[in-house]
Every structure is written in structure tokens, then in C-alpha cells.
C-alpha positions as CSV (number, residue, x, y, z in Angstrom):
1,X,-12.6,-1.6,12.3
2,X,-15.8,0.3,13.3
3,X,-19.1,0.5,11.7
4,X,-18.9,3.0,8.2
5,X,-14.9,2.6,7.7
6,X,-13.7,1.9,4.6
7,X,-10.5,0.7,3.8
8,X,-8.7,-1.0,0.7
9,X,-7.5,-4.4,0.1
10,X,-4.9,-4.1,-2.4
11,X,-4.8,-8.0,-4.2
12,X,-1.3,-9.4,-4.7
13,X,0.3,-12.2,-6.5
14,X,3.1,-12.5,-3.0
15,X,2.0,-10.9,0.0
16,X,5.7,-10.8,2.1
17,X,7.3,-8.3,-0.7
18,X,4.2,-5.7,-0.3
19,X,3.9,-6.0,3.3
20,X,7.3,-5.3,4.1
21,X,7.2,-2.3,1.7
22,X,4.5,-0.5,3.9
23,X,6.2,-1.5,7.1
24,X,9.3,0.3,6.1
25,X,8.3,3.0,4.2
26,X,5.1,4.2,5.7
27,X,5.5,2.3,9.4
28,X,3.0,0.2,8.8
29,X,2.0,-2.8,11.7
30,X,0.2,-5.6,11.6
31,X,-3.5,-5.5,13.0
32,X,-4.8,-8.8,11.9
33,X,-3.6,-12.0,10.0
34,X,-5.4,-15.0,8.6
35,X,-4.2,-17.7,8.8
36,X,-2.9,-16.9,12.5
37,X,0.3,-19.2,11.8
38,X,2.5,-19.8,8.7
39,X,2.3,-17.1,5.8
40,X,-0.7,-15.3,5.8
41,X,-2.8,-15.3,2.5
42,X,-4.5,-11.9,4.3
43,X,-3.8,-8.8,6.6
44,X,-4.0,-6.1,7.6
45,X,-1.7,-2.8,8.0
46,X,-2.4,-0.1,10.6
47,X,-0.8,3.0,8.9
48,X,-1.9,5.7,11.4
49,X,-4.8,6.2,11.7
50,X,-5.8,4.2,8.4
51,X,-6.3,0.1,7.8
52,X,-4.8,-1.2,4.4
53,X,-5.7,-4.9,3.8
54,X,-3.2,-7.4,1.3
55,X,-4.9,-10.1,0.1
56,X,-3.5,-13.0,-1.8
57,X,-5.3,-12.6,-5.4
58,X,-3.7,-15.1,-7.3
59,X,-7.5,-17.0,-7.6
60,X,-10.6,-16.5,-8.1
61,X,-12.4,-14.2,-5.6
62,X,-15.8,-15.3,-4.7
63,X,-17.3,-13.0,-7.4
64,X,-15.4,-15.4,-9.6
65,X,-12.8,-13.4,-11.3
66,X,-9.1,-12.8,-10.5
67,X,-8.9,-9.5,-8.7
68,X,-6.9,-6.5,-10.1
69,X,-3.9,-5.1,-9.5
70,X,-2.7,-8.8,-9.2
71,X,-3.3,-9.3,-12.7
72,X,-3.0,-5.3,-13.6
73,X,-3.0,-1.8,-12.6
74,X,-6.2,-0.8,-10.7
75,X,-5.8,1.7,-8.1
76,X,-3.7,4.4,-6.6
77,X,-3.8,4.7,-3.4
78,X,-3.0,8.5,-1.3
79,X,-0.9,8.8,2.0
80,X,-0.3,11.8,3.8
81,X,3.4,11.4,5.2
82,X,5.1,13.4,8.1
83,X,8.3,13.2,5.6
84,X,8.0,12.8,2.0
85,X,12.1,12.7,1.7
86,X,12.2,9.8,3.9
87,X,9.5,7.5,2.5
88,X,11.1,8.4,-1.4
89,X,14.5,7.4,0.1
90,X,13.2,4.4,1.9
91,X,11.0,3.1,-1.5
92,X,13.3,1.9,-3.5
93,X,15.5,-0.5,-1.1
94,X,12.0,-1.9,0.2
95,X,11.4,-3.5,-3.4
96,X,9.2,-0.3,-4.3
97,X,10.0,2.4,-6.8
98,X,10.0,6.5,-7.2
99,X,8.0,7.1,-10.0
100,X,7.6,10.8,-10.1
101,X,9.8,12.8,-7.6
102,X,8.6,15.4,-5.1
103,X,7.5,18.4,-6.8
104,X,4.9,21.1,-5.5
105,X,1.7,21.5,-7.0
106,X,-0.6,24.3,-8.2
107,X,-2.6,23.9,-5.2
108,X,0.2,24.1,-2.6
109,X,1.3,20.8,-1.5
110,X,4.2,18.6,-2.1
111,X,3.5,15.3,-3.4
112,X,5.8,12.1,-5.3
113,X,4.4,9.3,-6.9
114,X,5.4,5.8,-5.8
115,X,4.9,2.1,-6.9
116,X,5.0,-0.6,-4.4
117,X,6.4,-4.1,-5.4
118,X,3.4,-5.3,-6.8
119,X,2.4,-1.8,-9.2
120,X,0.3,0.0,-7.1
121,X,0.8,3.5,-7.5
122,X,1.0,5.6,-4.3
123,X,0.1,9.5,-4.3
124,X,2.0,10.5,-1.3
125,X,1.6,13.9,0.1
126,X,3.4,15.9,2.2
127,X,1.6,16.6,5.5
128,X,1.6,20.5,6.0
């Protein structure tokens, strides 16, 4: 990651469920992993052109609370998909759900709302 990028770190109480849900429904891949062998407490998802980190939030953090959403709703997060039909179809057999389904908006786009395995809401749009 370069210098001025921002990116999230959703916090999770299992991190295997929630990565494979961005793998298969957004294509997500692996760009780094600590630790480097066994399961990874922390990592992080190229989606694009994006970096989405999972972090293990079952603890303390070292600003000595428990991190939301693993203990609670906290965030939704937006994606910008080539095909909104596929990533609906492909949420609910990767442990996610569809929330609202697609519908056009006032402004002109087409969007659904999902909810990975852990509750994170998901805004995705359709790219036009």
C-alpha cells in the first residue's frame, strides 16, 4: 500500500468464513497474511483496485477495547461490481446474505444490499 491509501479492516470473531466470502463473491486475493503459516489472525484482500483488511477482533485491540463489528454492527462497506446479478447469486452459498435486492435508485444506479458472514453490510453497485 502507498503513502495516503486508505483502506478498512473489517474485525471478525472467525476470519476463514469472511475471507472466503470476498474471494467468491467479489474475486477477492490474498495480498498479505500474518502469521505467514497456519491460520492467519490478519490479511489482506486485493479487490481490484482496492485493499480490504480482516482482522481477528475477538480481543482487545491496543486501544483496549474489543473492536466493532465483531461484537456489533459498525460499518457498511461500498463495492462497485462489473455484475451485480452474479455477486447476489454468489452471496448466499458463500455464507453471506441478500439483504435488499437490486433495485434502481433515484439517482440512476443499480445497487443491492448484502451482509457477509460476520454482519457487515455491503452497498454494492452496479458499475455503469
Amino acid at each position: 500500500m502507498g503513502r495516503g491509501e486508505l483502506f478498512p479492516i473489517i474485525n471478525v470473531d472467525a476470519v476463514a468464513p469472511v475471507r472466503a466470502f470476498y474471494e467468491t463473491v467479489f474475486g477477492g486475493a490474498v495480498d498479505y497474511r500474518f502469521p505467514a503459516d497456519g491460520e492467519p489472525v490478519y490479511l489482506t484482500l486485493r479487490i481490484g483496485p482496492s485493499t480490504l483488511g480482516i482482522g481477528l477482533g475477538t480481543g482487545p485491540a491496543m486501544y483496549g477495547a474489543t473492536p466493532l463489528p465483531a461484537t456489533g454492527h459498525a460499518v457498511d462497506l461500498c463495492l462497485y461490481v462489473a455484475d451485480l446479478d452474479a455477486a447476489i447469486a454468489a452471496a448466499p452459498d458463500a455464507g453471506g446474505a441478500v439483504v435488499v435486492p437490486a433495485g434502481d435508485t433515484p439517482w440512476g444506479e443499480r445497487v443491492a444490499y448484502l451482509r457477509d458472514p460476520q454482519g457487515t453490510m455491503l452497498l454494492v453497485i452496479r458499475e455503469t
